[in-house]
ModelCIF file with pLDDT and N, C-alpha, C, O atoms, coordinates in Angstrom:
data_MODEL
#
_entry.id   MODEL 
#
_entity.id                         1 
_entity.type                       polymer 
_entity.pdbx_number_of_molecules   1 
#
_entity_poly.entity_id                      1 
_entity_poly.type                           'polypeptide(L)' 
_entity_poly.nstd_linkage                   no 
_entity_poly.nstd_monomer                   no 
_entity_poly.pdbx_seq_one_letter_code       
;(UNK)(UNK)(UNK)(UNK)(UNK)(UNK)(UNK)(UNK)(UNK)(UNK)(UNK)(UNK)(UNK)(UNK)(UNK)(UNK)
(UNK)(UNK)(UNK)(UNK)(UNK)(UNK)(UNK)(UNK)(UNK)(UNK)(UNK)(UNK)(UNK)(UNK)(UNK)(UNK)
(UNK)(UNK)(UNK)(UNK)(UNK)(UNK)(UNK)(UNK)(UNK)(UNK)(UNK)(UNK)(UNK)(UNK)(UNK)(UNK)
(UNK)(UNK)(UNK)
;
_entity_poly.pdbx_seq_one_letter_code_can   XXXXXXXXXXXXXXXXXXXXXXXXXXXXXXXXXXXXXXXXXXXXXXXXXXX 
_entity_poly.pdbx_strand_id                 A 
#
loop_
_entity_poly_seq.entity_id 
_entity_poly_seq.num 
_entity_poly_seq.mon_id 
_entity_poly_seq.hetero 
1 1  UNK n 
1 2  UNK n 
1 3  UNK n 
1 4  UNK n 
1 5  UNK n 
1 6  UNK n 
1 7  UNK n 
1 8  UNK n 
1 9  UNK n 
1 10 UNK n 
1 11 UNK n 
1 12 UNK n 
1 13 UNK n 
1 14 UNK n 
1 15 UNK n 
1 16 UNK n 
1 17 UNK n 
1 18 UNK n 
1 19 UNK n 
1 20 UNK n 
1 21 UNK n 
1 22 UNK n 
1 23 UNK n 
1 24 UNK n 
1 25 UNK n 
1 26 UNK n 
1 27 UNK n 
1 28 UNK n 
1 29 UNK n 
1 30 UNK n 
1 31 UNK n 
1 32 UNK n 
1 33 UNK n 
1 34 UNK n 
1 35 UNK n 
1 36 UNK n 
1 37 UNK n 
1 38 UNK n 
1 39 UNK n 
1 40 UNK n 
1 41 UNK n 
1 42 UNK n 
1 43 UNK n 
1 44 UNK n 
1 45 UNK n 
1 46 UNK n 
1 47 UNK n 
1 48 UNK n 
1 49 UNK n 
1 50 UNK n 
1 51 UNK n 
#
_struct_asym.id          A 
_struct_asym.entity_id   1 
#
loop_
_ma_qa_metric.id 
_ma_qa_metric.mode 
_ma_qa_metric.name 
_ma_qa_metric.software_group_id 
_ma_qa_metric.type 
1 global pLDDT . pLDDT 
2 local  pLDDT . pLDDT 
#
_ma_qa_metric_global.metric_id      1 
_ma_qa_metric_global.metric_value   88.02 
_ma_qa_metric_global.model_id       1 
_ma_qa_metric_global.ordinal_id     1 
#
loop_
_ma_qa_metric_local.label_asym_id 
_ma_qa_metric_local.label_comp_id 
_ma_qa_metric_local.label_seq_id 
_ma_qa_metric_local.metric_id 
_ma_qa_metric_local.metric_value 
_ma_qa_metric_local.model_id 
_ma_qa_metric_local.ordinal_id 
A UNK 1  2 53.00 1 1  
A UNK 2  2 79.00 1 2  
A UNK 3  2 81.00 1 3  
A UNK 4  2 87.00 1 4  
A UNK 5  2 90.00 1 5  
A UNK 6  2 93.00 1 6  
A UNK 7  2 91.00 1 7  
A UNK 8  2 93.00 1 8  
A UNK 9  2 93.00 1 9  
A UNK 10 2 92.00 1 10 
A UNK 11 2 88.00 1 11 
A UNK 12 2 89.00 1 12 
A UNK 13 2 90.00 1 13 
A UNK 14 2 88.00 1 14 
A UNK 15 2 91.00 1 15 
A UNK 16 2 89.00 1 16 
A UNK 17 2 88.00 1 17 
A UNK 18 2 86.00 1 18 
A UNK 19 2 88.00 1 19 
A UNK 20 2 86.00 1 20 
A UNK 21 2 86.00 1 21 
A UNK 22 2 87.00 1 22 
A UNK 23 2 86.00 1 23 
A UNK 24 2 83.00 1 24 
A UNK 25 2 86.00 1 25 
A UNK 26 2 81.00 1 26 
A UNK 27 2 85.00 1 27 
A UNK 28 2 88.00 1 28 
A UNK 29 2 92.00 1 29 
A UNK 30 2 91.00 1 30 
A UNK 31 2 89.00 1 31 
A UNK 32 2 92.00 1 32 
A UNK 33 2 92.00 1 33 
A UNK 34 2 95.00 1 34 
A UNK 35 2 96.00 1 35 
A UNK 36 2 96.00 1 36 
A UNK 37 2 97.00 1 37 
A UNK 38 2 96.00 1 38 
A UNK 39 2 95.00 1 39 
A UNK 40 2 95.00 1 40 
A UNK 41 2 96.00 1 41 
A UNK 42 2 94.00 1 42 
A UNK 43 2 93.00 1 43 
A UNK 44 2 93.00 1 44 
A UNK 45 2 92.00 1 45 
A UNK 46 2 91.00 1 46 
A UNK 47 2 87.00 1 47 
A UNK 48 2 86.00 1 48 
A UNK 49 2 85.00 1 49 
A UNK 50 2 68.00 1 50 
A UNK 51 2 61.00 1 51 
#
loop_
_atom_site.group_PDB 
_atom_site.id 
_atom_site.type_symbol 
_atom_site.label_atom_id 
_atom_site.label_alt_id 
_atom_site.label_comp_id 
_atom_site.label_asym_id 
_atom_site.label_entity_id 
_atom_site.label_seq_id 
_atom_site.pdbx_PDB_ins_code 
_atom_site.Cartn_x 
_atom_site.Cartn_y 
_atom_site.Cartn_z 
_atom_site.occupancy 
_atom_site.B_iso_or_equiv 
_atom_site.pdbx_formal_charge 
_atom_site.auth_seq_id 
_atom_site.auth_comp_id 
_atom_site.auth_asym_id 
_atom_site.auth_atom_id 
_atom_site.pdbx_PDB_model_num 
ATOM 1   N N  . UNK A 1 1  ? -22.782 -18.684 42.495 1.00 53.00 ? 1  UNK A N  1 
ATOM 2   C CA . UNK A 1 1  ? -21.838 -19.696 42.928 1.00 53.00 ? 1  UNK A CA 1 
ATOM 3   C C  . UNK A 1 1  ? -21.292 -20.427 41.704 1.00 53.00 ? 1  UNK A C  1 
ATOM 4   O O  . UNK A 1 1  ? -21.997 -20.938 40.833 1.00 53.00 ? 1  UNK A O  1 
ATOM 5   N N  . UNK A 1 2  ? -19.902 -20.422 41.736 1.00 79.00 ? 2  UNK A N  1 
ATOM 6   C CA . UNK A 1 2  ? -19.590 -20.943 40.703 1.00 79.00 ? 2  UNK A CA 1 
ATOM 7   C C  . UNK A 1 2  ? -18.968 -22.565 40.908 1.00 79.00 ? 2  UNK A C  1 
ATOM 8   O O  . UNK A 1 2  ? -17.939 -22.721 41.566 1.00 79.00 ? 2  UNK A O  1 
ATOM 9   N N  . UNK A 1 3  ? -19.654 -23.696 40.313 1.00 81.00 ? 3  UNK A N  1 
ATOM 10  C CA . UNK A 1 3  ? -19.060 -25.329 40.615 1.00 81.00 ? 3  UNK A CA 1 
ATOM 11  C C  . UNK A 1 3  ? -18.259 -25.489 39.440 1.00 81.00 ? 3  UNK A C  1 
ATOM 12  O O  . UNK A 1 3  ? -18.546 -25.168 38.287 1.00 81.00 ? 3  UNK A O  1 
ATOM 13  N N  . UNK A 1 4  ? -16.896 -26.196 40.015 1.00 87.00 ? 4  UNK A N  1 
ATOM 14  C CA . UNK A 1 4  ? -15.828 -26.990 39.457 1.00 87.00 ? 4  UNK A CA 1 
ATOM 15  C C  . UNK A 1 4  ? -17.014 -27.664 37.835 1.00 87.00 ? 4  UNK A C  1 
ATOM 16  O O  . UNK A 1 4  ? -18.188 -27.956 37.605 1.00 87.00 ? 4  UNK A O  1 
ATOM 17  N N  . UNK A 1 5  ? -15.655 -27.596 37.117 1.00 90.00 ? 5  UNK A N  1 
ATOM 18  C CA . UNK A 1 5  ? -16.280 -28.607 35.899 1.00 90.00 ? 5  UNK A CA 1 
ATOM 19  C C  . UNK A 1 5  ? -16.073 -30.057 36.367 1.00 90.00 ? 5  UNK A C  1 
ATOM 20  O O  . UNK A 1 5  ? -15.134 -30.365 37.102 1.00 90.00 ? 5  UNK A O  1 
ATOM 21  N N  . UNK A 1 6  ? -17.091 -31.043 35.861 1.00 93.00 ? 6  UNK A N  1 
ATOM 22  C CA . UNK A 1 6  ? -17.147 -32.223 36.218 1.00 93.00 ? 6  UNK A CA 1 
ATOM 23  C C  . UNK A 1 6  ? -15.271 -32.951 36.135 1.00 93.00 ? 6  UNK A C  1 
ATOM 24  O O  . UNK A 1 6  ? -14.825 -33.464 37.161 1.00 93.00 ? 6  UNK A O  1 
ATOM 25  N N  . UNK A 1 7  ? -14.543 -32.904 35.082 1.00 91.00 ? 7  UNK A N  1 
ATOM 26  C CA . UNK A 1 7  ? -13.567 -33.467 35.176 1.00 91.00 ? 7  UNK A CA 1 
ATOM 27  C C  . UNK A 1 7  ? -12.616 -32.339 35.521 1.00 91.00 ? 7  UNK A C  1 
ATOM 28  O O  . UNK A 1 7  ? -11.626 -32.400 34.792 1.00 91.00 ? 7  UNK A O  1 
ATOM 29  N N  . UNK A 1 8  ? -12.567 -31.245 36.452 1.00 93.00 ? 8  UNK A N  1 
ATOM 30  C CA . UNK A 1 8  ? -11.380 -30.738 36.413 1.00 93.00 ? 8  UNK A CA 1 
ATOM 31  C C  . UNK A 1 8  ? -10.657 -31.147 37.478 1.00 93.00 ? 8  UNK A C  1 
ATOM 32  O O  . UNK A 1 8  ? -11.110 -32.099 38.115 1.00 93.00 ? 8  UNK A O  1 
ATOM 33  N N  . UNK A 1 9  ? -9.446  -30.561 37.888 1.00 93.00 ? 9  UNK A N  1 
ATOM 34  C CA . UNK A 1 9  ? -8.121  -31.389 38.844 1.00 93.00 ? 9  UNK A CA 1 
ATOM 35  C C  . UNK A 1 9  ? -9.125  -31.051 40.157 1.00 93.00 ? 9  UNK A C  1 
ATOM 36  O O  . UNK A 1 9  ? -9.903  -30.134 40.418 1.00 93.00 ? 9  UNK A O  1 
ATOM 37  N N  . UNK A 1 10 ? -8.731  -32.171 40.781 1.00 92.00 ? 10 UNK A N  1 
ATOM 38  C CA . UNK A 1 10 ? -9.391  -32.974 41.674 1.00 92.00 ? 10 UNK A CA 1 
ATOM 39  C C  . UNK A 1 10 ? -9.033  -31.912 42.910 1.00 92.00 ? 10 UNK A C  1 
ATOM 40  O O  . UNK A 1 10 ? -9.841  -31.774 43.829 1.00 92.00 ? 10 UNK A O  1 
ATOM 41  N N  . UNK A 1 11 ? -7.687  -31.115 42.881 1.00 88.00 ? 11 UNK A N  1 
ATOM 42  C CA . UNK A 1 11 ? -7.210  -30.029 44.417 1.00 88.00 ? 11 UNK A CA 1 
ATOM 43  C C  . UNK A 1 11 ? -8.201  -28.761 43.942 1.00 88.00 ? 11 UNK A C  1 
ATOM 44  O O  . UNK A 1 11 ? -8.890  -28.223 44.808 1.00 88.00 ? 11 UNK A O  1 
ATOM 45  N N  . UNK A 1 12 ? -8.291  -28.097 41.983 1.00 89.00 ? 12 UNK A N  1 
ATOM 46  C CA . UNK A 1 12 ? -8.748  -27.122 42.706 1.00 89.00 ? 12 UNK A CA 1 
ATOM 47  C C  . UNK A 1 12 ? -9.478  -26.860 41.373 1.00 89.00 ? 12 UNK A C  1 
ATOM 48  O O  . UNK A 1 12 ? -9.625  -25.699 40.990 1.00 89.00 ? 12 UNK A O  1 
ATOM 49  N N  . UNK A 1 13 ? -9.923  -27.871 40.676 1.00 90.00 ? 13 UNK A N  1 
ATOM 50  C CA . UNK A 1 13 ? -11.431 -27.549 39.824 1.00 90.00 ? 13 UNK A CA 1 
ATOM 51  C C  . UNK A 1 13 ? -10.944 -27.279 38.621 1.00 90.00 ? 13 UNK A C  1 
ATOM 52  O O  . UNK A 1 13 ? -11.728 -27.509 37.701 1.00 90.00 ? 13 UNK A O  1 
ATOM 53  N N  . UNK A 1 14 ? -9.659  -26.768 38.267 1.00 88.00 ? 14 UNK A N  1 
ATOM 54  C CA . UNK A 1 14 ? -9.203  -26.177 36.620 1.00 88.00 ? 14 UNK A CA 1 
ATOM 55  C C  . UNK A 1 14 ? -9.542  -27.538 35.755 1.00 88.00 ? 14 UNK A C  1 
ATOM 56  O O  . UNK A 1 14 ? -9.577  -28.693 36.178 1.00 88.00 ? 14 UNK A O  1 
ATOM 57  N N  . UNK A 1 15 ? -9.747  -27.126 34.601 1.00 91.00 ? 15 UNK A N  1 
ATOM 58  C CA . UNK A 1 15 ? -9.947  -28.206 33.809 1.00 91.00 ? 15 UNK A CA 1 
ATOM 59  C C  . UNK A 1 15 ? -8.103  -28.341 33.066 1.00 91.00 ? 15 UNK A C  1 
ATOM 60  O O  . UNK A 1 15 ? -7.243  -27.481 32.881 1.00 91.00 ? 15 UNK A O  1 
ATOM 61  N N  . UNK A 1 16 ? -8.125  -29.590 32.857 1.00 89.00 ? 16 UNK A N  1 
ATOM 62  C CA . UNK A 1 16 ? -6.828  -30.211 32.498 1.00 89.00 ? 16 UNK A CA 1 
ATOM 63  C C  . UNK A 1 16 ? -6.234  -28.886 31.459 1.00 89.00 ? 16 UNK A C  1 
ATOM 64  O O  . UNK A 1 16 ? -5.177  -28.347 31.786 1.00 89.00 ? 16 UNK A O  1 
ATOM 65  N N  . UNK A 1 17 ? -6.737  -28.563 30.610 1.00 88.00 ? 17 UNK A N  1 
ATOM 66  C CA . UNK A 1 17 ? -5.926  -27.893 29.194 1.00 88.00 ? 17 UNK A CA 1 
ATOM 67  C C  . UNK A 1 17 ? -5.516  -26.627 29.652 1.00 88.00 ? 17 UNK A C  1 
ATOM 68  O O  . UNK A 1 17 ? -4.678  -26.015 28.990 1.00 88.00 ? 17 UNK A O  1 
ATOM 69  N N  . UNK A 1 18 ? -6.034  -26.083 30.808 1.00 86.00 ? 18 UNK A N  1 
ATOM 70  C CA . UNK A 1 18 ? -5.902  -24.614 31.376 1.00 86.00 ? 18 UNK A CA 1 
ATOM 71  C C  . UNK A 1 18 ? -5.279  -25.030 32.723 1.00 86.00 ? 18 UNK A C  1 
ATOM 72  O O  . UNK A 1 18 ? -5.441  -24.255 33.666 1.00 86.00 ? 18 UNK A O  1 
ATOM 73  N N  . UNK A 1 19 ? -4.597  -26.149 32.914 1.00 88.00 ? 19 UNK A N  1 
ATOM 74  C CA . UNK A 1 19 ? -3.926  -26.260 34.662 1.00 88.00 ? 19 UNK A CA 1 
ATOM 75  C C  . UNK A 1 19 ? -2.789  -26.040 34.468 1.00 88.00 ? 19 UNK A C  1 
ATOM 76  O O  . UNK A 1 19 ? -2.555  -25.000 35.083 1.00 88.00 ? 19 UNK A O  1 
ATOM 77  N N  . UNK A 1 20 ? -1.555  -26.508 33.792 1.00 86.00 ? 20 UNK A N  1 
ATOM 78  C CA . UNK A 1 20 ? -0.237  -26.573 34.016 1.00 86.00 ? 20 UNK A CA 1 
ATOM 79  C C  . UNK A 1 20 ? -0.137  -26.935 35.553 1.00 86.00 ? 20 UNK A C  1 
ATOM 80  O O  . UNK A 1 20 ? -0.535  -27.949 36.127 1.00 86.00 ? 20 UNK A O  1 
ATOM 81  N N  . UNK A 1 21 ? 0.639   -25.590 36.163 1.00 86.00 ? 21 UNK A N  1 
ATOM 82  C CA . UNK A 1 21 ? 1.058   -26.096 37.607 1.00 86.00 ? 21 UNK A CA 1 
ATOM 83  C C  . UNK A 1 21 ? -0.089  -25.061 38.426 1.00 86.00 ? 21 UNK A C  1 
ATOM 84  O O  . UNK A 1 21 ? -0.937  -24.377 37.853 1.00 86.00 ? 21 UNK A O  1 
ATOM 85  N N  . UNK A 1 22 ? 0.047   -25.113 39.346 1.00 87.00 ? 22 UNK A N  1 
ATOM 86  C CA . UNK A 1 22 ? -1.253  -24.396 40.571 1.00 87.00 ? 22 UNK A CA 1 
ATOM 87  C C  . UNK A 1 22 ? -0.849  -24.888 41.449 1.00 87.00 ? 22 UNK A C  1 
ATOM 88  O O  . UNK A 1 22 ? -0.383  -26.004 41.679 1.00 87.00 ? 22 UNK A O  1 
ATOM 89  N N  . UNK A 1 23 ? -1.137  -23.485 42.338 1.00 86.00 ? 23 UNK A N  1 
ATOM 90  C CA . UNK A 1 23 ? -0.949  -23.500 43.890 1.00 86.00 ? 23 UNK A CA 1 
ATOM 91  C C  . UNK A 1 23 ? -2.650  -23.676 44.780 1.00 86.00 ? 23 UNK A C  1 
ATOM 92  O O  . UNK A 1 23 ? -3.772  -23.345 44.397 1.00 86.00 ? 23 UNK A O  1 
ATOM 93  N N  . UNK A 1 24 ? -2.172  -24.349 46.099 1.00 83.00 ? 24 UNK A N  1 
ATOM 94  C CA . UNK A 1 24 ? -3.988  -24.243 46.731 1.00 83.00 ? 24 UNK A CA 1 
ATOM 95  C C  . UNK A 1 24 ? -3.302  -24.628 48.128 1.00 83.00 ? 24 UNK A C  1 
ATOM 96  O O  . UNK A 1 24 ? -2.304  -25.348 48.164 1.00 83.00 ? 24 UNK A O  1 
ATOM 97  N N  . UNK A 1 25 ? -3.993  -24.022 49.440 1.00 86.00 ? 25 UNK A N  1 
ATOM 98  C CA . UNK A 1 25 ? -3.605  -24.342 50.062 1.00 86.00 ? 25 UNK A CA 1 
ATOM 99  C C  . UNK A 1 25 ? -3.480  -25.648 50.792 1.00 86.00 ? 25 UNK A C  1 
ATOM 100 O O  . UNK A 1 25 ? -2.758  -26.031 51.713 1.00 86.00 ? 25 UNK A O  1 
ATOM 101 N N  . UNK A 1 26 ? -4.319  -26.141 50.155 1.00 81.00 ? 26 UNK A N  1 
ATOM 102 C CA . UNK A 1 26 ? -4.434  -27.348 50.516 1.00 81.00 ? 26 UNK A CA 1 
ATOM 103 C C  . UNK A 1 26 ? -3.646  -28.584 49.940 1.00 81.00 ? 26 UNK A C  1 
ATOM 104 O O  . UNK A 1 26 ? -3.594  -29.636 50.578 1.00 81.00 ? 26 UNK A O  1 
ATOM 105 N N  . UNK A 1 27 ? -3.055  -28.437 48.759 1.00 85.00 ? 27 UNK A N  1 
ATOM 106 C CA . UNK A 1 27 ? -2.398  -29.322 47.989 1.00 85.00 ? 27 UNK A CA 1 
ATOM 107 C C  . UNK A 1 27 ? -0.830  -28.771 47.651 1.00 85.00 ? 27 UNK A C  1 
ATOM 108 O O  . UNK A 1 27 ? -0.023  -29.504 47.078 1.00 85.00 ? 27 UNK A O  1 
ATOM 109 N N  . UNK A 1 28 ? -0.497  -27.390 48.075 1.00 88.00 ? 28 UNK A N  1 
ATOM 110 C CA . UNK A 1 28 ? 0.881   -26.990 47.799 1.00 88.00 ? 28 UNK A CA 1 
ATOM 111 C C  . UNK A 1 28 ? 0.608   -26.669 46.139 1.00 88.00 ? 28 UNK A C  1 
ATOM 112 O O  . UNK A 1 28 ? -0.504  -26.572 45.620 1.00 88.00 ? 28 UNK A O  1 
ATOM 113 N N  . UNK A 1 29 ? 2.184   -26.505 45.316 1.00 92.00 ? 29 UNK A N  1 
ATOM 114 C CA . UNK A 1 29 ? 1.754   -26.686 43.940 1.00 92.00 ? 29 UNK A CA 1 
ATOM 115 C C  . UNK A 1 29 ? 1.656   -28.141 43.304 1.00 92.00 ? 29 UNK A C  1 
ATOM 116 O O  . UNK A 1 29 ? 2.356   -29.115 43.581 1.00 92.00 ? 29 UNK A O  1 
ATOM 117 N N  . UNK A 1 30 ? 0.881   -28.075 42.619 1.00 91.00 ? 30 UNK A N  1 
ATOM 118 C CA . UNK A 1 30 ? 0.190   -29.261 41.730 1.00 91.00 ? 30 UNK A CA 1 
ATOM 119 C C  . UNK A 1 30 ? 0.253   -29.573 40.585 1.00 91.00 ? 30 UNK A C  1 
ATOM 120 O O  . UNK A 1 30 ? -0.450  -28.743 40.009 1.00 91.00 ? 30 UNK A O  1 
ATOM 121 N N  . UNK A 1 31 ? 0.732   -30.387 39.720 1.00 89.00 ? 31 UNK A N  1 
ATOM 122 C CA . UNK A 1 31 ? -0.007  -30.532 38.620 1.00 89.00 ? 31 UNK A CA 1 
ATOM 123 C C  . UNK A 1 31 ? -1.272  -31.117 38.512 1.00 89.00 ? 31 UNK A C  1 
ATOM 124 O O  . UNK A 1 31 ? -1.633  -31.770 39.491 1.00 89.00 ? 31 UNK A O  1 
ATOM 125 N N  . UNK A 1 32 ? -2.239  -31.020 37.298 1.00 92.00 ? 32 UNK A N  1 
ATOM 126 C CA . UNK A 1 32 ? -3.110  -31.845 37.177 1.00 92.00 ? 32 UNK A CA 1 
ATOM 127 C C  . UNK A 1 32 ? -3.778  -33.131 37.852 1.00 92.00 ? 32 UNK A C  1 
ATOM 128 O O  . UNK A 1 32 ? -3.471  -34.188 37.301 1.00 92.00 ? 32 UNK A O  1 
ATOM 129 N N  . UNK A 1 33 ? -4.702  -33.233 39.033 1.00 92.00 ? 33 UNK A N  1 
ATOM 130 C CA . UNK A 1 33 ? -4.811  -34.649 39.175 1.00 92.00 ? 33 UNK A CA 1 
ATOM 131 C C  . UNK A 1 33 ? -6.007  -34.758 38.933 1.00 92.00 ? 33 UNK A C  1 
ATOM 132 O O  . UNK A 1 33 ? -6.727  -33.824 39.286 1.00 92.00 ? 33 UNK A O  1 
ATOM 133 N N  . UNK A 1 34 ? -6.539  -35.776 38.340 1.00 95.00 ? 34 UNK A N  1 
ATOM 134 C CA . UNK A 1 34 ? -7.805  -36.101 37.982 1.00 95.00 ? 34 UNK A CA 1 
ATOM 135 C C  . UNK A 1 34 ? -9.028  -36.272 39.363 1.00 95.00 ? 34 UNK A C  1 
ATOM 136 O O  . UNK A 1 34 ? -8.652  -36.409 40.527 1.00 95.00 ? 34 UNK A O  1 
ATOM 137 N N  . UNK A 1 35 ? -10.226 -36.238 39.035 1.00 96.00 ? 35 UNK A N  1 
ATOM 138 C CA . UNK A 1 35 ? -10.613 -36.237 40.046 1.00 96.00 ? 35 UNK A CA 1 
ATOM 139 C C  . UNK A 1 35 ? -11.421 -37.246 40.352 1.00 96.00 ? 35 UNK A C  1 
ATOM 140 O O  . UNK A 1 35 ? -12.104 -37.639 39.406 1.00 96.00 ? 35 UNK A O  1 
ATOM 141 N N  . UNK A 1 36 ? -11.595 -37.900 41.560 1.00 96.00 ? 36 UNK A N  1 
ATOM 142 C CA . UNK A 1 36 ? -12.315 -39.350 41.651 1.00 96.00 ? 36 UNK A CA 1 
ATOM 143 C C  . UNK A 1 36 ? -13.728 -39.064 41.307 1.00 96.00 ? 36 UNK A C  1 
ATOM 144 O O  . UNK A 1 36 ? -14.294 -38.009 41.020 1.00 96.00 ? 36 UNK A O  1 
ATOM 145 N N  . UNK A 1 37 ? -14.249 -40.586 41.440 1.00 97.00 ? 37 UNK A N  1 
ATOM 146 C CA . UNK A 1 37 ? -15.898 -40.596 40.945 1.00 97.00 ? 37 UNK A CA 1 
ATOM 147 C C  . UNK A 1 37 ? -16.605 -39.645 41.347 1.00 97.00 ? 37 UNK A C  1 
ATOM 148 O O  . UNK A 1 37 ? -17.218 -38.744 40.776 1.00 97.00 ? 37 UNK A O  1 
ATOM 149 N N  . UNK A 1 38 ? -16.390 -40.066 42.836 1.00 96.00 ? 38 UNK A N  1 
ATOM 150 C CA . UNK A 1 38 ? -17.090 -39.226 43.715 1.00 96.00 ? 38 UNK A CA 1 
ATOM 151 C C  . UNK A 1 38 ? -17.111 -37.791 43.631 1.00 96.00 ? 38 UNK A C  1 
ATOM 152 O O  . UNK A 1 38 ? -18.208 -37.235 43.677 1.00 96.00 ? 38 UNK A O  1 
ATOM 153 N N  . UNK A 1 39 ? -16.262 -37.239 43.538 1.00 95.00 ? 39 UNK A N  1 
ATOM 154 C CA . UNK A 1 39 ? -15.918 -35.851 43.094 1.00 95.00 ? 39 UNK A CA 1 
ATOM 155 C C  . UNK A 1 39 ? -16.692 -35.471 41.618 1.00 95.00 ? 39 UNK A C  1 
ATOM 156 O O  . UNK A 1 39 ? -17.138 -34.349 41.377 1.00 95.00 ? 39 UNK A O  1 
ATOM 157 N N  . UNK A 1 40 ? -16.758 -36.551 40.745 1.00 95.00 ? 40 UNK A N  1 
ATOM 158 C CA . UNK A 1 40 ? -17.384 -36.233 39.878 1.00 95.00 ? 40 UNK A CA 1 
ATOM 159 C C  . UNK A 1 40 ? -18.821 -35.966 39.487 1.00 95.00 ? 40 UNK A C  1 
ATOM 160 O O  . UNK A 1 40 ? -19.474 -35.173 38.808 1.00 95.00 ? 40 UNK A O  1 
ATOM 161 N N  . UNK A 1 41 ? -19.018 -37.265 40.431 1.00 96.00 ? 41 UNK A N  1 
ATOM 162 C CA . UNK A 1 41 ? -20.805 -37.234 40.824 1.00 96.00 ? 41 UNK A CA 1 
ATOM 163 C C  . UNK A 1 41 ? -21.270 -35.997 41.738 1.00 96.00 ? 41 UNK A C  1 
ATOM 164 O O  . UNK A 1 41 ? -22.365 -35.504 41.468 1.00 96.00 ? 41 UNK A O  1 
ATOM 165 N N  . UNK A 1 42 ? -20.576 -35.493 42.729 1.00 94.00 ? 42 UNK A N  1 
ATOM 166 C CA . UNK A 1 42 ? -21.142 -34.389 43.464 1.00 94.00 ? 42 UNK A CA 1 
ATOM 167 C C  . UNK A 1 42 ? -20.625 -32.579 42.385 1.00 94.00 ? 42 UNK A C  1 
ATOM 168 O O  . UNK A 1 42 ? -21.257 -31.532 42.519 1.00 94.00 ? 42 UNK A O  1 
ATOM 169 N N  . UNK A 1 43 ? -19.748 -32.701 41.715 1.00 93.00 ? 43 UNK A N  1 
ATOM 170 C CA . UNK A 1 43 ? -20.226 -31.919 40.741 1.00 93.00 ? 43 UNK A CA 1 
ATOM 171 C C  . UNK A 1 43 ? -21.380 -31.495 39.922 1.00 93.00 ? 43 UNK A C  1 
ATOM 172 O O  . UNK A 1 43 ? -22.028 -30.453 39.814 1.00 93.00 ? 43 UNK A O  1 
ATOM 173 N N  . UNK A 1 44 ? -21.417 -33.032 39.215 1.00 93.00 ? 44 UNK A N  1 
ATOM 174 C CA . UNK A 1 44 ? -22.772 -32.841 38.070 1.00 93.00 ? 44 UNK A CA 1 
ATOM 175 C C  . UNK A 1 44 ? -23.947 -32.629 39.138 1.00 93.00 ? 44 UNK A C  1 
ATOM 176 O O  . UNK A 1 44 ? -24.923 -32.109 38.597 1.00 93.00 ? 44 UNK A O  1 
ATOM 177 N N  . UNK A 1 45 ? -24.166 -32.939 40.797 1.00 92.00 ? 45 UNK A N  1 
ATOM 178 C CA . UNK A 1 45 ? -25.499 -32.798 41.084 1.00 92.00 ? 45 UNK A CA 1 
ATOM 179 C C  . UNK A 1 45 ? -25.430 -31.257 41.363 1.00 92.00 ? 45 UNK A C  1 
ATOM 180 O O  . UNK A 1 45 ? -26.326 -30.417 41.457 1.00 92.00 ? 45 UNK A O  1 
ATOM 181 N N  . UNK A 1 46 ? -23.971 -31.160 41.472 1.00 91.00 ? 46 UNK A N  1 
ATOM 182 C CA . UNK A 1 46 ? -23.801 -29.299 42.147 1.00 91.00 ? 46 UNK A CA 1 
ATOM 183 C C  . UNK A 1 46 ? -24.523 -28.293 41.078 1.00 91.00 ? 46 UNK A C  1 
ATOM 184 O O  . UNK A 1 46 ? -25.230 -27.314 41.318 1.00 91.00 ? 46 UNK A O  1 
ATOM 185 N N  . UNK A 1 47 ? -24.100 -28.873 39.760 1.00 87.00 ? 47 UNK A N  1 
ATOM 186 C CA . UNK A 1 47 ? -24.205 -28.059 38.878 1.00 87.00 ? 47 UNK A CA 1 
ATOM 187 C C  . UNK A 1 47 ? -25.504 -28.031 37.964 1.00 87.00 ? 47 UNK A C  1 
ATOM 188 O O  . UNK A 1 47 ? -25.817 -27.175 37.137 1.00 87.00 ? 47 UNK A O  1 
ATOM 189 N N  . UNK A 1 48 ? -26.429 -29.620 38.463 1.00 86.00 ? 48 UNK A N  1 
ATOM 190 C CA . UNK A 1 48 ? -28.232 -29.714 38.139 1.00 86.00 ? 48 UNK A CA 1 
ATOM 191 C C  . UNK A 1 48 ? -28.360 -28.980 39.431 1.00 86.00 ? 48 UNK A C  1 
ATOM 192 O O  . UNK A 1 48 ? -29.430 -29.459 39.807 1.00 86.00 ? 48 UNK A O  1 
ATOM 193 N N  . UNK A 1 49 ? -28.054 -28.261 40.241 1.00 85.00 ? 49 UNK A N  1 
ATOM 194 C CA . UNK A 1 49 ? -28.719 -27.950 41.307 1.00 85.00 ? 49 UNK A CA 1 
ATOM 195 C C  . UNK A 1 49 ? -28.906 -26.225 40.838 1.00 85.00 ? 49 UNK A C  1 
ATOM 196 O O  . UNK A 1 49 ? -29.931 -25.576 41.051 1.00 85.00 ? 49 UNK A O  1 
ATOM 197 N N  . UNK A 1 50 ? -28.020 -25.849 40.358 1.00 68.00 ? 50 UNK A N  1 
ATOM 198 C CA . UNK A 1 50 ? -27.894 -24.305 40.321 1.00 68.00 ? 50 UNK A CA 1 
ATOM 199 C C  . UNK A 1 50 ? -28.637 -24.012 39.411 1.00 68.00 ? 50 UNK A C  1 
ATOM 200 O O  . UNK A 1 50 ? -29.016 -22.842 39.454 1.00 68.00 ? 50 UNK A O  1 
ATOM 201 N N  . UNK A 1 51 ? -29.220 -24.943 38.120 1.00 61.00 ? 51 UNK A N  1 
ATOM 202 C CA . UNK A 1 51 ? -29.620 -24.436 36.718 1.00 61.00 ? 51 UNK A CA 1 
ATOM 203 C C  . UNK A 1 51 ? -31.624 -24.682 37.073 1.00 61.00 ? 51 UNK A C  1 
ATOM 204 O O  . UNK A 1 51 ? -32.445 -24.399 36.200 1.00 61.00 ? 51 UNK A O  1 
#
């Protein structure tokens, strides 16, 4: 299973330097949006969980 990096765009996990624009179905195309706390905190536990 692969988890989002802690800061990548908030619709679909890319990290900022590798996003430009992106499609998801959920967000249409996108640029970059950062991703809230929360999103950030359930990353880092996603990603102490797998190691």
């Amino acid at each position: 299973m692969t988890v989002a990096p802690p800061s990548g765009c908030a619709h679909c996990g890319i990290e900022q330097r590798h996003h430009f624009q992106r499609w998801t179905d959920a967000a249409g195309w996108h640029s970059y949006t950062p991703p809230t706390q929360q999103q950030i905190k359930d990353r880092m536990r996603a990603r102490r969980s797998t190691t």
